[in-house]
N, C-alpha and C positions, 0 to 999 in steps of 0.2 A: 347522333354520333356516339354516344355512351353505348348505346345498343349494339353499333357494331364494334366498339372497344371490347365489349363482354364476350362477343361471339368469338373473337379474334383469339381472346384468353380461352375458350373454351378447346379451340381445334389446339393453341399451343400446350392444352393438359393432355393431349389425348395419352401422353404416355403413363399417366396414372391410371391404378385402377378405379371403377364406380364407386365404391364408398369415401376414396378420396376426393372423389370428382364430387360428391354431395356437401360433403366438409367444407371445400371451394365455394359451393354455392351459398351454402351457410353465412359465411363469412363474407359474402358480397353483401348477401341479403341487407347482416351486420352493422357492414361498412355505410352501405347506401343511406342508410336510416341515420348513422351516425353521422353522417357529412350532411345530413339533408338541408338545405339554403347556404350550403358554405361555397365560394365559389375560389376560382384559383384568380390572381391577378391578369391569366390569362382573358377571363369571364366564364371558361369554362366552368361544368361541376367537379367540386372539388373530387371527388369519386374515381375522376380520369385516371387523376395520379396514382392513386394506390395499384389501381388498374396498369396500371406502365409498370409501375415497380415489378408486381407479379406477371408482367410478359417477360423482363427483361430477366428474372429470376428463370422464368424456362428455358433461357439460351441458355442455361448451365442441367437443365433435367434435374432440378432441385425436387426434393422433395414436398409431398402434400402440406405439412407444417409449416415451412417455409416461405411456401405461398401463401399460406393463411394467414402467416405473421406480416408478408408484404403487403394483404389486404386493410389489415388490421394496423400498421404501426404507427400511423396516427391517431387513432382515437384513442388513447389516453390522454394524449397531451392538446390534441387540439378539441375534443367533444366534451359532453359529461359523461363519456364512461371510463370505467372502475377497470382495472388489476382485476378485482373481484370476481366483475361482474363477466370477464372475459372468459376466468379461469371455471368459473361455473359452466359457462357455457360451449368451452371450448378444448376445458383440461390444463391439467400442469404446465403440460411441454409447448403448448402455444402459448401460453401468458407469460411463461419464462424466458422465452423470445419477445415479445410483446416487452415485457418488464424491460431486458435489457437494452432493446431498441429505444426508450424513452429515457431510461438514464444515462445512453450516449446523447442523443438529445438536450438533455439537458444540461450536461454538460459543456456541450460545444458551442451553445449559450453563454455559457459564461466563459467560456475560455475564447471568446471574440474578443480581440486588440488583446488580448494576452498571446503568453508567448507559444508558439504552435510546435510545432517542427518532432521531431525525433521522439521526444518523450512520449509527444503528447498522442505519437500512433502507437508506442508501446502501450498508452493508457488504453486506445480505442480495443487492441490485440488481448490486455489483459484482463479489461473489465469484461471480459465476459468468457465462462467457461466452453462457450458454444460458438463456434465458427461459424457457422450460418445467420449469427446476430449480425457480425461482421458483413457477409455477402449482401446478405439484406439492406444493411445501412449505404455498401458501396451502389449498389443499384436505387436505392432512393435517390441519391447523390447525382447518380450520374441521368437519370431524368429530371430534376430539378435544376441540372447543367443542361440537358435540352431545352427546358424551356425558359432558360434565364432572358429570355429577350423582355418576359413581360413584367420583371420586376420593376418597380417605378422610377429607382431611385440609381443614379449612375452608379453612385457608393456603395448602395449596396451590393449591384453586380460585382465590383471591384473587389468587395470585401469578399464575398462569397468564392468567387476566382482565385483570390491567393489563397483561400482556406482549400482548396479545392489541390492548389498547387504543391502545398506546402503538407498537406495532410492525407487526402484520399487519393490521390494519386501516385505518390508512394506505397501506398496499403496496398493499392492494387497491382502495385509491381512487386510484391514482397510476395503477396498470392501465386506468383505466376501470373497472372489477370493481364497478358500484353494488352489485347485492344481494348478494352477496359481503362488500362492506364492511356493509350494512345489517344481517346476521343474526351478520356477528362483531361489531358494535359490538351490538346486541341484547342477544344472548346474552352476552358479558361483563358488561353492564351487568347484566342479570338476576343475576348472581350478585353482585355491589360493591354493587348496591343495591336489594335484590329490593322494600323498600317503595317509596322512588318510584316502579319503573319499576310497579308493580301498581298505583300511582294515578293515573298518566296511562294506562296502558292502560285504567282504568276510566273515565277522559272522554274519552278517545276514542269509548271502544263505545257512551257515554250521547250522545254526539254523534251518532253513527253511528246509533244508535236514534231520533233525534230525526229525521233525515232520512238516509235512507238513500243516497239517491243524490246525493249533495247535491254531491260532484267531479263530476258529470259531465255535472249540469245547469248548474254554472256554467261548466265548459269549453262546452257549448251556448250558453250567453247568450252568451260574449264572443268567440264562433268569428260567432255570429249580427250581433255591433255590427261585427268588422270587413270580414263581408261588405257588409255595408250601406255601407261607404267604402269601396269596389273593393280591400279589401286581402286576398291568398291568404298566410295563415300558415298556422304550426302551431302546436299549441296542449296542451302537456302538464301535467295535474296533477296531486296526492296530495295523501296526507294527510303527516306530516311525521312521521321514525319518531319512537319515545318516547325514543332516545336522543338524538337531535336537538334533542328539546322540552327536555328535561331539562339540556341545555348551554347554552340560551338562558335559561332559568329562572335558573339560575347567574351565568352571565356580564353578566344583565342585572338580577337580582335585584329580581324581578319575579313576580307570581303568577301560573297557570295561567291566568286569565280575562285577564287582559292583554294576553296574547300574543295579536300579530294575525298571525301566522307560521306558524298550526298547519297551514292550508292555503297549500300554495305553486302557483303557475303560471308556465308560462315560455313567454312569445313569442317563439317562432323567425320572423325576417324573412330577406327578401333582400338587406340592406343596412341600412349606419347609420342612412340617412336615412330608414327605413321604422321603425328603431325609435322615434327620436323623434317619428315621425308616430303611431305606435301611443299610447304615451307620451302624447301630446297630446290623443288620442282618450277614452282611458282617463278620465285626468286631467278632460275635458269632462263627464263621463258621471256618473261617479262622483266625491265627498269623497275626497281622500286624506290620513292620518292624518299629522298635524304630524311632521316630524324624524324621518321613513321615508324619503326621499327621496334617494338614493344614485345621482350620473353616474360611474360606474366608465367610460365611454369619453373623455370628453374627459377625466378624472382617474385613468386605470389604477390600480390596486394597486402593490405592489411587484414581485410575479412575472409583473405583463404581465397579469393578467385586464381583461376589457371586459366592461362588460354594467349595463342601467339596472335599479336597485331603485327599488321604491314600494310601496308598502303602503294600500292602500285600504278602505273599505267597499262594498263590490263586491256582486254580484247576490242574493238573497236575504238582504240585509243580513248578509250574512258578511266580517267582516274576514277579506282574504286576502293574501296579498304574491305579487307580480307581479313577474319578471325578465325583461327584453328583450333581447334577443339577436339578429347577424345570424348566418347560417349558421357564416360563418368561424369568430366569435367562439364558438359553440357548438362548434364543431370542435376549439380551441384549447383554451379551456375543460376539456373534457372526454377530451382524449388528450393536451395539447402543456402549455403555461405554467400553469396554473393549477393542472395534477399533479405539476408541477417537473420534467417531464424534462430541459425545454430553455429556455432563456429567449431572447427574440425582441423584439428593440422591436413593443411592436402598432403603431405609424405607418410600420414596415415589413412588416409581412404582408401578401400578395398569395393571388391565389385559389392559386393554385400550392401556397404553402406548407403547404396545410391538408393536402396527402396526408404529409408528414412529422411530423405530429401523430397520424395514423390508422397508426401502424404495428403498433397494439395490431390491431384489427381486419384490418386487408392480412392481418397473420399469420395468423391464426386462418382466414384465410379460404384463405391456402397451405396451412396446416395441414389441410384439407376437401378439397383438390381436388389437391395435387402426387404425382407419381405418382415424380419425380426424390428420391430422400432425398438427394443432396449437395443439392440446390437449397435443400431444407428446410431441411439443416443451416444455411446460410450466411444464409439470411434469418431463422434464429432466432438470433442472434448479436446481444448486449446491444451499445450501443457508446456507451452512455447517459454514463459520467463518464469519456471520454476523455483528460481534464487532468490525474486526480487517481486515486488509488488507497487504497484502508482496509484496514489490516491492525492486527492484535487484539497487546496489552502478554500476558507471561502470566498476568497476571488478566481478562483478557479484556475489556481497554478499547478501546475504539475509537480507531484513530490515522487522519486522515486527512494522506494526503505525495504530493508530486505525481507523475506518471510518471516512471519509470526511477528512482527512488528506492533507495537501496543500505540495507544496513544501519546505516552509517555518519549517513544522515538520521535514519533512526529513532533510534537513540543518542541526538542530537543533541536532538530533537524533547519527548526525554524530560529532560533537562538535559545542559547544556554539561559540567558535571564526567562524565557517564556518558559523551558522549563523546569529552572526554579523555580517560579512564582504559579507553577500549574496547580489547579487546586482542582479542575474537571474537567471532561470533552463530548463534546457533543459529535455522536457518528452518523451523518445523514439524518438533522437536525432534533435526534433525538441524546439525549443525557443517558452515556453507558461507564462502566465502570473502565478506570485507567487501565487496568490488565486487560480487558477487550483483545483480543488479537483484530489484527484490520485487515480487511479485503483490498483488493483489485476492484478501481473504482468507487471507493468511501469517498465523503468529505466528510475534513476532522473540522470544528472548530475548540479550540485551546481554552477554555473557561481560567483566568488570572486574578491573583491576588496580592496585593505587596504583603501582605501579614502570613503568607505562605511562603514554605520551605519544603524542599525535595523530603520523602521519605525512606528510610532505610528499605520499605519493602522494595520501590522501585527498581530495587537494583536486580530481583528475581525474574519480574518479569519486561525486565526490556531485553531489546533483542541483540542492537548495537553495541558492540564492544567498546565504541567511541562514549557511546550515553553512559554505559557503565563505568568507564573511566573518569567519568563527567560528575558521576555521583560518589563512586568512591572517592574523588577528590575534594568536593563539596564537604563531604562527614568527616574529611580528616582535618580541613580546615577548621570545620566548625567546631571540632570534638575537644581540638588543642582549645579551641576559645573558650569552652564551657569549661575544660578542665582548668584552664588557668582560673577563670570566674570562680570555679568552685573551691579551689585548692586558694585561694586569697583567701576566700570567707572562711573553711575551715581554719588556716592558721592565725587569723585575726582573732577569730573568737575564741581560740583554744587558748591564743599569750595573755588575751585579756581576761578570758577564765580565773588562768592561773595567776594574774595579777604578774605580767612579764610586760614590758614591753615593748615593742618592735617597730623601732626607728632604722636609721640607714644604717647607724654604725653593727645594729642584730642583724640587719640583714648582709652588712658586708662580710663579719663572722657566718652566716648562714654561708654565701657562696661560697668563703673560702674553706669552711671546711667539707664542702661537699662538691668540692674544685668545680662549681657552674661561673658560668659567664653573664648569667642572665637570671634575677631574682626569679623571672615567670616560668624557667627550665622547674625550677623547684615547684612550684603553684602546679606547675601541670604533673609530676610528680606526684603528689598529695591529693590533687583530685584525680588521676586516674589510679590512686589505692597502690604505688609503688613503693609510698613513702606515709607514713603516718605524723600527724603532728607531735606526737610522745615523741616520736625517735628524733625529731627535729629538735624539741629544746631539747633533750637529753643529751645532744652532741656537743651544745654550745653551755649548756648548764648541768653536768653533770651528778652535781649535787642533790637535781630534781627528783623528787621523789611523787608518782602519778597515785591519787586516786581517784578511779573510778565514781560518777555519780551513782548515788542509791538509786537512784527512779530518773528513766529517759521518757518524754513523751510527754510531761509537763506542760501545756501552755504556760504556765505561769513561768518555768524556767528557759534563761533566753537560748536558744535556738538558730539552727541557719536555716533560712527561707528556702526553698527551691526555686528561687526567682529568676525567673530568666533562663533557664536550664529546659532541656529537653527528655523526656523518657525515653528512655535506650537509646542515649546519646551519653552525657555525662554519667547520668545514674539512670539505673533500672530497675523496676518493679518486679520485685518478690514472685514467682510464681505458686507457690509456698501458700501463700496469705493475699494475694490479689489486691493490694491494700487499693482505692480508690480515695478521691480529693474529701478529706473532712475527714479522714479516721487519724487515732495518735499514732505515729509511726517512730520509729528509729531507722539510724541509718549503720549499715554493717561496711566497713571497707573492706576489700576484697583486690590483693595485690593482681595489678594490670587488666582488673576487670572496672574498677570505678567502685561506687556505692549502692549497694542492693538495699532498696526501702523495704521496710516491711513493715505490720502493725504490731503493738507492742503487746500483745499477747499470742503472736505469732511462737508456737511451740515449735519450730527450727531454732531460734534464736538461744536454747539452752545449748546449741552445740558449740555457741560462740562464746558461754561465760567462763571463760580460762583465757578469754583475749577480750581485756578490758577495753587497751587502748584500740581496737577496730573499730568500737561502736561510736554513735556521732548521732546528737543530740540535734535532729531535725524536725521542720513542720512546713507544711503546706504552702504558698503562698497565696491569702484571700485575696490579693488585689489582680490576681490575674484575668484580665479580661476576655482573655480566648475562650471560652465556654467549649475546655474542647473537652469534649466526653470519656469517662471511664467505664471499662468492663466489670459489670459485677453479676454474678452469679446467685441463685438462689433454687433451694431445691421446695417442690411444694407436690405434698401429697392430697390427692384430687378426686370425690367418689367418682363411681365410672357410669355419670349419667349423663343423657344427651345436653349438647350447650354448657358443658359445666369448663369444659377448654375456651370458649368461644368467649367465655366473662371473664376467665383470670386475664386473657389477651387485650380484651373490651379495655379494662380496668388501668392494663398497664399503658394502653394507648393515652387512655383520658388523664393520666399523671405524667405525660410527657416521656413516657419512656420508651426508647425502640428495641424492639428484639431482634438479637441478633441470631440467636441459634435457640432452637429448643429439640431436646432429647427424652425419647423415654425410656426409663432404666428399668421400673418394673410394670408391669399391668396383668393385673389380676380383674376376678369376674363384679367385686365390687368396688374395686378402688384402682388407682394407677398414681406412680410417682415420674415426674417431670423435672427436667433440671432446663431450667432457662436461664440464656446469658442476657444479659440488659445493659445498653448504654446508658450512665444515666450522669447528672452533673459533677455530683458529688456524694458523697455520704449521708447527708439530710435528704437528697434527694430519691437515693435509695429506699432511708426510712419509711417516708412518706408512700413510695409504693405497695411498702409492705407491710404498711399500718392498712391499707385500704385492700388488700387485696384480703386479711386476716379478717373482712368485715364480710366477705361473702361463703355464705351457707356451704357451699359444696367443698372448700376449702379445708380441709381438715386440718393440716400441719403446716407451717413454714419455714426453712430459717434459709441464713444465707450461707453459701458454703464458701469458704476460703481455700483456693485453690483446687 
């Protein structure tokens, strides 16, 4: 039986040329080898299948790729072959097919008892740049709908049927893809509900039997009336499938004999004004049935459809329903607005616009006749949800986030608490950085921390206006929190300094003469640098007379911790002097900016001594357990001989230090100077590297640079 499945594929390629037609056989070869002992639940070999796929891809005159990926698009996931091993063997542009085909797959896996529907064919449309990924999966589909008889499991048929309903047969109506959709919606329904759908096919056929040609004499009669009024249409009818009938039955809850829908027609004109002259004709001629009567052109839809419904007793006393249409409007209709590709005011569409509605067709018709494969590549290229992108939670929900969307949105998207507490994400289960931008068709998972907090950069690269408002609002929260935190400890330590001190009744003098309602209006005040502790007792104790300490940076003199405070939040570090955790620093106030730290031999800091009262006598806090890293920099001058880069790197690995950037500033023919940035804990930590790094030979010079 396989032998004549092969032969049957062979006559249906004839319309490629012989090197495509070897490719084809390539990939049978492929395929055969890959499937070998695997069988269908049918007992077939599994083989058959791929084999169907790539016939049913010839009803369309698909290209040689195509075919090769329909031979091909299970063995990644169901063999041991490789992506790799494909694209070796077969190139880019069929493993890229290949590729995409397996991560709809796999998705659609997990997105079983989750929720289906609308998104989730935006996901199938977006995850892949290539339409023909698309075709391919809808014909896998729709022969694993043919042979659904031999799955074992009633549930499964079931499951598979509503995903069928609810997913691929939409897709294939958004296509254009009518019989396509007509035999997956069929054939699911046949299995969800084999008695109805076997009692409307039984009045159909008794219809059918009743008058056999009963379509096609009455497209005759009404092709006949509108010649008689000099009008050149067209004129198509059917009978209406059983799953069709069966949805109207429902939605209008209404009996079989009721329905005046079962036969449909549709006037194609040259224009509006030929529809409603049709319309008017019709209407003359024939009764038409009360509260059928539908102007979807001067009233569109919501998605932009046009087109007049009415419902008559029409030629051999057959209730039948009638839809009028101009060209355009059939155009649109059936590739553009009313498939959802693209939404278009209709009191804007011009004849022009209609070729960008037909791009289903254009293609297919490239797809027949191009002889260029970049040309092909580039016009098979989806570019259908340009604004917006769907990527999968890892239970495989649908998110949709708009372009350039980082991992940071997704977080976000999923609750505010998950992306505070983000600390990493994993994109398609590997660990990438939060600025990441995300494709169509990722899965994110959100990596959380309670000891985590939003970061200021976040706010660069997210995409959402929402996320961003989300973050600015987080840092202004938190900013007034440090600042009150900070602004407390500055004025405690500076009354008790000075030997003052600050009970209720200092602080009720405090509010009142600096007319606040709220002790912590002041705090935050003083820590974001608007207000200095000098100026505060000064108000309230005039008589005070400030000196300056001789020497900041003291351990031994007491200090305010940076406990619980944030960098570049409260206060921020020096660019100046780079100060990291363990160097002596002092703190500079800085009206509406907060406290800029730096280290005390930091030479900016003489621009500040004619303002005593700015400076603020700070230190580190040791007990902070976050071990969160500081940048430091050092320059180190290196002979220019082989490996001599490769040790001072060695070196700084093996003392726990990560590099984060390395530059070369000079190089010459026996020496070269390098400036490296290093994360490292603290200031002992530094040392340490650069005690060991001062031990190897090729090493000439080192220091560290401040700023």
């Amino acid at each position: 039986m396989i032998i004549e499945k092969i032969r049957e594929l062979e006559k249906l390629t004839s319309y490629l040329k012989e090197p495509e037609k070897k490719i084809i056989n390539k990939a049978l070869d492929f395929s055969q080898v890959a499937h070998k002992d695997q069988l269908r639940k049918s007992g077939d070999p599994f083989i058959t299948h791929p084999v169907e796929v790539a016939k049913i891809l010839t009803t369309l005159k698909l290209d040689a790729s195509s075919i090769v990926a329909g031979l091909l698009h299970d063995t990644v996931e169901d063999t041991k072959s490789t992506i790799n091993e494909i694209e070796n063997i077969f190139g880019d542009q069929i493993s890229e097919l290949v590729q995409g085909l397996t991560k709809i797959s796999k998705f659609s896996l997990k997105t079983n008892k989750q929720k289906l529907g609308e998104n989730y064919r935006k996901l199938l449309l977006a995850a892949t740049e290539d339409l023909r990924v698309i075709l391919i999966k809808l014909a896998d589909r729709l022969h694993n709908m043919r042979t659904l008889e031999y799955i074992d499991t009633e549930r499964k048929k079931i499951n598979t049927s509503m995903e069928t309903l609810e997913v691929y047969a939409p897709l294939a109506q958004r296509l254009g893809m009518k019989e396509w959709q007509d035999e997956l919606e069929d054939l699911a329904f046949k299995t969800i509900n084999p008695d109805a759908r076997n009692s409307i096919v039984d009045r159909l056929r008794y219809l059918n039997s009743e008058d056999e040609n009963i379509v096609d004499e009455i497209r005759y009669e009404l092709k006949k009336i509108f010649l008689e009024e000099d009008i050149n249409c067209k004129i198509d009818g059917r009978m209406k499938s059983p799953y069709s009938i069966w949805n109207k039955i429902k939605k209008k809850n209404i009996s079989f004999e009721q329905l005046s829908d079962i036969m449909a027609f549709r006037i194609i004109t040259n224009s509006t004004r030929e529809c409603y002259r049709c319309l008017g004709i019709i209407h003359r001629r024939f009764p038409y049935i009360q509260g059928r009567f539908k102007d979807f052109i001067s009233a569109p839809k919501s998605n932009g459809y046009r087109a007049l419904h009415t419902s008559i007793m029409g030629p051999k006393n057959k209730k039948i329903e009638i839809q009028f249409r101009s060209n355009v409007m059939e155009q649109i209709a059936g590739f553009g607005v009313a498939a959802h590709w693209k939404y278009k005011d209709p009191k804007k569409i011009k004849e022009k616009d209609t070729k960008e509605y037909q791009w289903m067709h254009d293609l297919l018709d490239l797809m027949n006749s191009s002889s260029n494969q970049d040309e092909l590549i580039e016009n098979s290229k989806i570019q259908i949800f340009q604004d917006d992108i769907y990527v999968f939670t890892p239970k495989g929900d649908v998110i949709e986030l708009p372009k350039n969307s980082t991992p940071i949105d997704f977080a976000y998207s999923i609750h505010s608490q998950v992306g505070d507490k983000c600390v990493a994400a994993k994109i398609n289960e590997k660990l990438q950085p939060l600025k990441t931008i995300l494709k169509n068709g990722d899965q994110i998972e959100i990596i959380t921390s309670e000891e985590s907090q939003p970061s200021p950069l976040w706010e660069r690269f997210a995409a959402t206006s929402k996320v961003k408002s989300q973050i600015r609002r987080f840092f202004r929260s938190k900013k007034r929190v440090e600042y009150v935190h900070f602004g407390k400890e500055i004025l405690n330590s500076f009354f008790q300094k000075e030997n003052y001190e600050l009970n209720n009744s200092t602080i009720e003098k405090i509010n009142s003469k600096f007319n606040l309602k709220d002790i912590e209006d002041l705090y935050e005040l003083i820590g974001s640098g608007n207000l200095t502790a000098v100026s505060v007792i000064k108000k309230i104790y005039p008589e005070f007379n400030f000196n300056a300490p001789k020497k900041f940076g003291d351990s031994k003199e007491k200090s305010i911790k940076l406990k619980g405070l944030t960098a570049g939040m409260s206060y921020h570090l020096a660019g100046c002097c780079s100060p990291i955790k363990g160097d002596n620093i002092v703190g500079i106030v800085t009206a509406g900016i907060g406290v800029a730290v730096h280290t005390v031999d930091c030479e900016t800091l003489t621009s500040y001594s004619d303002n005593p009262e700015r400076w603020l006598n700070i230190s580190w806090d040791q007990s902070n357990k976050l071990n969160i890293a500081s940048n430091a920099r050092i320059g180190v001058v290196l002979k220019n001989q082989p490996g001599s880069l490769g040790k001072v790197t060695t070196i700084i690995a093996k003392n726990n230090g990560n590099i984060s950037n390395i530059n070369f500033s000079i190089r010459k023919v026996d020496f070269y100077e390098i400036i490296i940035d290093i994360e490292v804990r603290d200031a002992n930590h530094l040392k340490n590297i650069i005690a060991a790094l001062r031990l190897v030979s090729e090493v000439s010079s080192l220091e560290r640079i401040k700023g």
